[in-house]
N, CA, C and O atoms as a GROMACS GRO file, in nm:
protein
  360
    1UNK      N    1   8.212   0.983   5.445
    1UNK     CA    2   8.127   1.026   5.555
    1UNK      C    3   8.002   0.937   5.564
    1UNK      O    4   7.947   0.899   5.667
    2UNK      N    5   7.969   0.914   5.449
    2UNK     CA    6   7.823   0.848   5.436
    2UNK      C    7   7.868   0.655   5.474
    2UNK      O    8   7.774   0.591   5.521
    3UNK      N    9   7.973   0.594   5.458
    3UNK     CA   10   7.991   0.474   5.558
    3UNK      C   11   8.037   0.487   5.655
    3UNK      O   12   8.040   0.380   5.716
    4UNK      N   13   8.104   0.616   5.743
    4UNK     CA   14   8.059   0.620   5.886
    4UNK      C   15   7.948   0.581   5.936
    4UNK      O   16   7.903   0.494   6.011
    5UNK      N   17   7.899   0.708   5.846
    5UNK     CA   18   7.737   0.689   5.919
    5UNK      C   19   7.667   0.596   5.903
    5UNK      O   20   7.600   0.569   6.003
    6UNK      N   21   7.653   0.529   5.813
    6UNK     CA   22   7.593   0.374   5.793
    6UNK      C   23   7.648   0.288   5.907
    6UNK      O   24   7.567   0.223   5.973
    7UNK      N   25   7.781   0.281   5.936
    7UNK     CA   26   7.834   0.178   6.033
    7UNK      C   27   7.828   0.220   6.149
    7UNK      O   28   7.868   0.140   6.234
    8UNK      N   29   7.776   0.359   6.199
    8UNK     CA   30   7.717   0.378   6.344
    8UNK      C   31   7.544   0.393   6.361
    8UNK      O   32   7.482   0.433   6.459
    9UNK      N   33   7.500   0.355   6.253
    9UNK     CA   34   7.323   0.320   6.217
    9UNK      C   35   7.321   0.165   6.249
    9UNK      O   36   7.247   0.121   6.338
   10UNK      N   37   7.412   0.078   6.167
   10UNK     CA   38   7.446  -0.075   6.212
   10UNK      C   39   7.432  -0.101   6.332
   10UNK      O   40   7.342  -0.159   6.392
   11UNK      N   41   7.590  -0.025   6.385
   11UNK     CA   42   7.668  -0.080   6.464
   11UNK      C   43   7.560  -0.023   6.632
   11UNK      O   44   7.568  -0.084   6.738
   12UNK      N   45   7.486   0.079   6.615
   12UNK     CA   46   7.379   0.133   6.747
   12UNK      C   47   7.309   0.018   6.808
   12UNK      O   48   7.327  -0.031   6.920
   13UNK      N   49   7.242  -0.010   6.735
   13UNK     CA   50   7.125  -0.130   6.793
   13UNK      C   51   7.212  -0.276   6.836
   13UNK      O   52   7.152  -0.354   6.910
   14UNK      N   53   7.329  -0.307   6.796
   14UNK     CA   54   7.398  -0.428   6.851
   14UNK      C   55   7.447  -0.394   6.957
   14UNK      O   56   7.468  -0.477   7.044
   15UNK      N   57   7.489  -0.212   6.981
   15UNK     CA   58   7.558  -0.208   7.158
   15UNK      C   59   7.475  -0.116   7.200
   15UNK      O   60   7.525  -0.014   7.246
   16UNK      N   61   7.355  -0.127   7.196
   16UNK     CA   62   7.234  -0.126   7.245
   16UNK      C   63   7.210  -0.275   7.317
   16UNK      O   64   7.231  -0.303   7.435
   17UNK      N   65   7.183  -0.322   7.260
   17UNK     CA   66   7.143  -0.484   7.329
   17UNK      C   67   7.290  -0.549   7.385
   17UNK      O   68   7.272  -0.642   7.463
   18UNK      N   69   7.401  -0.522   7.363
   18UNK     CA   70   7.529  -0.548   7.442
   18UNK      C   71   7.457  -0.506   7.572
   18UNK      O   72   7.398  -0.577   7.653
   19UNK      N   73   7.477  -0.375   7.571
   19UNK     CA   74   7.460  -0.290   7.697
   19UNK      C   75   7.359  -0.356   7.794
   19UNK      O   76   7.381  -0.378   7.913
   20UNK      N   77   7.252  -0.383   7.732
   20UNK     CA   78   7.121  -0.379   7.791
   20UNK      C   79   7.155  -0.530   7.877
   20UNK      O   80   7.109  -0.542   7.990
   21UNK      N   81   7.225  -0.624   7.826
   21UNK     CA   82   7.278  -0.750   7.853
   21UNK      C   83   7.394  -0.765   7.951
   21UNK      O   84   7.432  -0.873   7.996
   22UNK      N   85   7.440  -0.659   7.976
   22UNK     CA   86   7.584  -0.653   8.067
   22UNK      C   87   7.535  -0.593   8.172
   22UNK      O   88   7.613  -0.612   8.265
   23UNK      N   89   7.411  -0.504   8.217
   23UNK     CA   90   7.421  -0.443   8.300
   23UNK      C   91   7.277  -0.361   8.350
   23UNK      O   92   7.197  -0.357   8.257
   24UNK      N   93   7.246  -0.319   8.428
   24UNK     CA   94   7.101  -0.247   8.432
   24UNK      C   95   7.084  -0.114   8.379
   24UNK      O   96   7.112  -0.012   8.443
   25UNK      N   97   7.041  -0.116   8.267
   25UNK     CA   98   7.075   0.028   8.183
   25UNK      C   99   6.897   0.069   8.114
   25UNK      O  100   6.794   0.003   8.100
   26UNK      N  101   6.935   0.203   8.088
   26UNK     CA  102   6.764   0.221   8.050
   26UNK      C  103   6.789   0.331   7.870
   26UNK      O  104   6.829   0.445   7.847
   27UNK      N  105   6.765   0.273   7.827
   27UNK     CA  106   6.769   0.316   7.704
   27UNK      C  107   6.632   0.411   7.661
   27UNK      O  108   6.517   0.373   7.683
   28UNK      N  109   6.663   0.526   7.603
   28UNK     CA  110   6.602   0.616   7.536
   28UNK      C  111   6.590   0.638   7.339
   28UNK      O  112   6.680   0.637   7.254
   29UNK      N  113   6.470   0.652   7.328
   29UNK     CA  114   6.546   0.658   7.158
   29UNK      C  115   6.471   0.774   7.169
   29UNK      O  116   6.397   0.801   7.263
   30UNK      N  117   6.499   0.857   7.046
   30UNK     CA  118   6.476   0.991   7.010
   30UNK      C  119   6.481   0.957   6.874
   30UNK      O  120   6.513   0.851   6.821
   31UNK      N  121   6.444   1.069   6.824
   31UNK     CA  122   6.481   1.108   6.658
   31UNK      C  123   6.662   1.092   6.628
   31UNK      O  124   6.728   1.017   6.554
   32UNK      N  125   6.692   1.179   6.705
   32UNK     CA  126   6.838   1.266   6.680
   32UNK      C  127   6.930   1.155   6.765
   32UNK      O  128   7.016   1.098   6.698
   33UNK      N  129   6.919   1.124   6.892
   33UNK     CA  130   7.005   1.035   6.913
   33UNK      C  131   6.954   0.896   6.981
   33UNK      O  132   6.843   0.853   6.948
   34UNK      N  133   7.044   0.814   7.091
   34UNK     CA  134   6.989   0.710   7.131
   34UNK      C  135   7.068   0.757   7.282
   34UNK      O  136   7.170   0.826   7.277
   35UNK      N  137   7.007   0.710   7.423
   35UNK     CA  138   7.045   0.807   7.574
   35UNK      C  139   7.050   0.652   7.624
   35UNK      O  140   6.941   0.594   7.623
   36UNK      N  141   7.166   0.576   7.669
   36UNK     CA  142   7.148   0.474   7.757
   36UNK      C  143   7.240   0.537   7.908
   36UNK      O  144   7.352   0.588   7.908
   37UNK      N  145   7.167   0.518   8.007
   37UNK     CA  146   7.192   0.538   8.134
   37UNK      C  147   7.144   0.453   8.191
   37UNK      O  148   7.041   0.394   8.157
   38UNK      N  149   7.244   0.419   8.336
   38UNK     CA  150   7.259   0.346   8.426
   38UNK      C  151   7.126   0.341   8.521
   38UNK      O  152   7.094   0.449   8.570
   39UNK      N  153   7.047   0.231   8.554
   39UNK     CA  154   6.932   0.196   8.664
   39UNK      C  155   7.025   0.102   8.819
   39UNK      O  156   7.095   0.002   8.838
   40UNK      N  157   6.968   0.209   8.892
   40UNK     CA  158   6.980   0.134   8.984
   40UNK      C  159   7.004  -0.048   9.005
   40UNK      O  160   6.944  -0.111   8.918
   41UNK      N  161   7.073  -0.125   9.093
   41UNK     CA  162   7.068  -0.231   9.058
   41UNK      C  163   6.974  -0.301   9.193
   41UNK      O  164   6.954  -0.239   9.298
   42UNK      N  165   6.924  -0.433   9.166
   42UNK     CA  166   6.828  -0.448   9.306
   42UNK      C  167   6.837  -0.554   9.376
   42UNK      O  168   6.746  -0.601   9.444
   43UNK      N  169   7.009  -0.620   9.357
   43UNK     CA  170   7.099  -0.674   9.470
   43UNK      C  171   7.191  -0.543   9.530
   43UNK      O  172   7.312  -0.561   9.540
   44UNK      N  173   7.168  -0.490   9.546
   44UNK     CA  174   7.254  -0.344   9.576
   44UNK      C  175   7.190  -0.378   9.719
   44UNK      O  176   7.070  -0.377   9.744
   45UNK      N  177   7.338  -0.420   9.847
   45UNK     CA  178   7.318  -0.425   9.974
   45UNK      C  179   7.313  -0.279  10.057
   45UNK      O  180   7.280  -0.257  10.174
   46UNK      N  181   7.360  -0.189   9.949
   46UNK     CA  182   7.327  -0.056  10.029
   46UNK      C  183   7.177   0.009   9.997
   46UNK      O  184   7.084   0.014  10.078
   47UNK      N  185   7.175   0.054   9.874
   47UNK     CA  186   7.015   0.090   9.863
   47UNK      C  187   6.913  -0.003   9.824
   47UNK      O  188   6.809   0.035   9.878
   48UNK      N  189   6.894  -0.108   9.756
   48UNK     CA  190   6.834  -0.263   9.753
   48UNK      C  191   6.766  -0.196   9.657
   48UNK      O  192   6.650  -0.168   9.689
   49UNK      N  193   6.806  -0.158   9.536
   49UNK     CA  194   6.719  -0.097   9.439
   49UNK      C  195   6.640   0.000   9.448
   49UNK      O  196   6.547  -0.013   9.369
   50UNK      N  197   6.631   0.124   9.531
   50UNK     CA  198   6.573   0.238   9.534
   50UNK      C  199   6.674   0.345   9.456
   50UNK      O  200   6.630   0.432   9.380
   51UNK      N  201   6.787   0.329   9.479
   51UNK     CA  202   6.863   0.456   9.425
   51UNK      C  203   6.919   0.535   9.513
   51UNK      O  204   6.982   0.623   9.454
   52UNK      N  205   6.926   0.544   9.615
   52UNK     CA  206   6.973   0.561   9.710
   52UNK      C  207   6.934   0.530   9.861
   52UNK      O  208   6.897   0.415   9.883
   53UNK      N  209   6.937   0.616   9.966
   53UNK     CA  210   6.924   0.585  10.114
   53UNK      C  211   6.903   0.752  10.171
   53UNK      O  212   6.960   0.845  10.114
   54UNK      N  213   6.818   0.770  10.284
   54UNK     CA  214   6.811   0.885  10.360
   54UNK      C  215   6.911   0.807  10.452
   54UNK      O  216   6.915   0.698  10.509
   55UNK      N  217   7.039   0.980  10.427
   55UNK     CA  218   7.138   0.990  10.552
   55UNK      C  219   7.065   1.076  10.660
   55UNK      O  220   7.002   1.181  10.646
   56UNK      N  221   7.099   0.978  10.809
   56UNK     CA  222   7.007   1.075  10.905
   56UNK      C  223   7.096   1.217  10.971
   56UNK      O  224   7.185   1.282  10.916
   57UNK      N  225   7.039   1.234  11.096
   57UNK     CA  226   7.075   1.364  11.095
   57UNK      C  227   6.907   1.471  11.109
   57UNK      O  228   6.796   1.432  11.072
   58UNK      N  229   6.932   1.578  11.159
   58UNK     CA  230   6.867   1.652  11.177
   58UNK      C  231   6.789   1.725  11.060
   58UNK      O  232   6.674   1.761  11.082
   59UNK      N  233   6.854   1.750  10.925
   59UNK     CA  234   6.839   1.768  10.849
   59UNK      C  235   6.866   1.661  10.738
   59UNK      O  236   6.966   1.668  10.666
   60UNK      N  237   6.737   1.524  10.724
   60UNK     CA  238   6.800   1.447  10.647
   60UNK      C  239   6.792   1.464  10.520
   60UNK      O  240   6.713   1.547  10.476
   61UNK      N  241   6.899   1.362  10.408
   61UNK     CA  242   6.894   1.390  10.273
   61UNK      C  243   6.933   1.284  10.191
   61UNK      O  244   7.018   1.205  10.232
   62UNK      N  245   6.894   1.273  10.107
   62UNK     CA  246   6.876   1.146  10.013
   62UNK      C  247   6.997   1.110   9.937
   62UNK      O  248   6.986   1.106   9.814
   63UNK      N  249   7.107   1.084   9.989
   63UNK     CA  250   7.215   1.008   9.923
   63UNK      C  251   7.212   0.904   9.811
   63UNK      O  252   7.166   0.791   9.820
   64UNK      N  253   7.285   0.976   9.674
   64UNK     CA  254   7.228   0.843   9.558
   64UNK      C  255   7.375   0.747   9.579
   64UNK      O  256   7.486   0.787   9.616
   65UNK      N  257   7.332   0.612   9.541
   65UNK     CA  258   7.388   0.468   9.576
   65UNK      C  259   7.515   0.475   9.447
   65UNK      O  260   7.482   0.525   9.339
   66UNK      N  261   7.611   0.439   9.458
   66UNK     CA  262   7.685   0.430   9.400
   66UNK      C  263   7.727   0.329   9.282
   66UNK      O  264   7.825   0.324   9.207
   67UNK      N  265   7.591   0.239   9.300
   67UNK     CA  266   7.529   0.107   9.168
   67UNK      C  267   7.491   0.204   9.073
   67UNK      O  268   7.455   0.158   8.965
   68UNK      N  269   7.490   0.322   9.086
   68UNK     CA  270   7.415   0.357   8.944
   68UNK      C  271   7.522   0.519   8.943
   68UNK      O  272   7.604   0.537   8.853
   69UNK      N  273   7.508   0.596   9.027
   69UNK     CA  274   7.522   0.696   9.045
   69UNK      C  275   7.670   0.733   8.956
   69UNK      O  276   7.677   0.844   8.903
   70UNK      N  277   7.755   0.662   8.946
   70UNK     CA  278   7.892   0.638   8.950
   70UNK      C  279   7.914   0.591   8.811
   70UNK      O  280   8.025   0.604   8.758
   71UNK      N  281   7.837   0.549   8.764
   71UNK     CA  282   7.871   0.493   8.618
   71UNK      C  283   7.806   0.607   8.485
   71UNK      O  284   7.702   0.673   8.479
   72UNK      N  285   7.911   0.591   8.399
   72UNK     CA  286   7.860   0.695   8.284
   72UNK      C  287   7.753   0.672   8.173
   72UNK      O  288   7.723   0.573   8.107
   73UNK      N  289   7.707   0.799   8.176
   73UNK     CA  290   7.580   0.770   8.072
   73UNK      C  291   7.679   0.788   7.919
   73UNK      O  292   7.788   0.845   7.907
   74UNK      N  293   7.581   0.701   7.789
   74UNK     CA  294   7.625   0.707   7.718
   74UNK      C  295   7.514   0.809   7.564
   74UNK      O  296   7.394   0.796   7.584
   75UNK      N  297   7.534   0.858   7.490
   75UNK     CA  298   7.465   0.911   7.355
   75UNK      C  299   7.489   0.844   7.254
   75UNK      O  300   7.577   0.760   7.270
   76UNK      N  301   7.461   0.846   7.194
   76UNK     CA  302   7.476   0.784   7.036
   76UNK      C  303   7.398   0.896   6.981
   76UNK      O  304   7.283   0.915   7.020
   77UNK      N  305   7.462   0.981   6.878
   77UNK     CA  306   7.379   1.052   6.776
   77UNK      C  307   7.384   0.996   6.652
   77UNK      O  308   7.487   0.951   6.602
   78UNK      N  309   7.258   0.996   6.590
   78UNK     CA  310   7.203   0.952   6.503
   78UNK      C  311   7.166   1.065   6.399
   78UNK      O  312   7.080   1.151   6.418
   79UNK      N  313   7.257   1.048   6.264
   79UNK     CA  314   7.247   1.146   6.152
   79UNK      C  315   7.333   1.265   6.174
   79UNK      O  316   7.424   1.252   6.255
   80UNK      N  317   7.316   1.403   6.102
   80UNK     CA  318   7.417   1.488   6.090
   80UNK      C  319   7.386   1.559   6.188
   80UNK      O  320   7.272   1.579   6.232
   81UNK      N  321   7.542   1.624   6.245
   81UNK     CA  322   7.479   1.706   6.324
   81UNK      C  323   7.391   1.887   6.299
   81UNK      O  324   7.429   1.956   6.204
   82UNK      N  325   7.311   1.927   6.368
   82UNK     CA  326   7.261   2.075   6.311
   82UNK      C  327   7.385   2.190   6.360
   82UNK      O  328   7.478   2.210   6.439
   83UNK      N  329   7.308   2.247   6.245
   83UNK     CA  330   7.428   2.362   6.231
   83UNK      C  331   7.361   2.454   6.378
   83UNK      O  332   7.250   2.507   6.391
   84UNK      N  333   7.453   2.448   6.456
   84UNK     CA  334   7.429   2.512   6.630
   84UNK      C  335   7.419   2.728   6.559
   84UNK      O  336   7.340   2.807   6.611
   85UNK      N  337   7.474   2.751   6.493
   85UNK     CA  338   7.457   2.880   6.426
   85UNK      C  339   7.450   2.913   6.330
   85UNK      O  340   7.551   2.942   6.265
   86UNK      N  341   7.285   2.924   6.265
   86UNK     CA  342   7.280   2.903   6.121
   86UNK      C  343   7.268   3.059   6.100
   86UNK      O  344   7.208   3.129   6.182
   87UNK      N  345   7.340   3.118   5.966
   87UNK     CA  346   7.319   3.250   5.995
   87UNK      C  347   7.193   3.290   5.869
   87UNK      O  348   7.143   3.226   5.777
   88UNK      N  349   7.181   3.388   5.906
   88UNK     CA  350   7.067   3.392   5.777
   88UNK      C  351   7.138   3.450   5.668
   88UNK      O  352   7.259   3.470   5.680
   89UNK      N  353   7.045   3.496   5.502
   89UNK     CA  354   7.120   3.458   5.427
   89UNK      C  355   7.026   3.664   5.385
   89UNK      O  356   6.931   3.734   5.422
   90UNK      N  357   7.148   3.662   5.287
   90UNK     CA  358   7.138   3.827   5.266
   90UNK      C  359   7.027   3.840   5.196
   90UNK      O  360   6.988   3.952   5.163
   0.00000   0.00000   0.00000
């Protein structure tokens, strides 16, 4: 268990900077895990880097662009996970 976890402590920060290198992504670090999600892109001929577009109409509404909207976010957790129901002890 303990060189899993060493080789996804390694292996985080190299597809971290993969990622960050392939594509417009916005990385988060935390304690517990690491949050990379998709940024808008700002050759995007539909929203030109805003993130989306107001569809008109009487009631208009902010349609998100499909440069970002459409692609999956990723986690990386970092260390063990917590016990989600710890019970108490007698």
């Amino acid at each position: 268990m303990r060189r899993i976890l060493a080789a996804v402590v390694v292996a985080s920060p190299v597809l971290v900077a993969a990622c960050l290198r392939v594509g417009h992504w916005q990385v988060d670090v935390d304690r517990t895990h690491i949050t990379v999600t998709p940024r808008p892109r700002r050759h995007c001929s539909f929203c030109r880097g805003a993130g989306g577009c107001w569809m008109g109409g009487p009631f208009p509404e902010m349609e998100a662009c499909g440069c970002w909207s459409d692609r999956r976010h990723l986690r990386i957790r970092i260390g063990a996970a917590p016990d989600p129901w710890p019970e108490p002890s007698f």
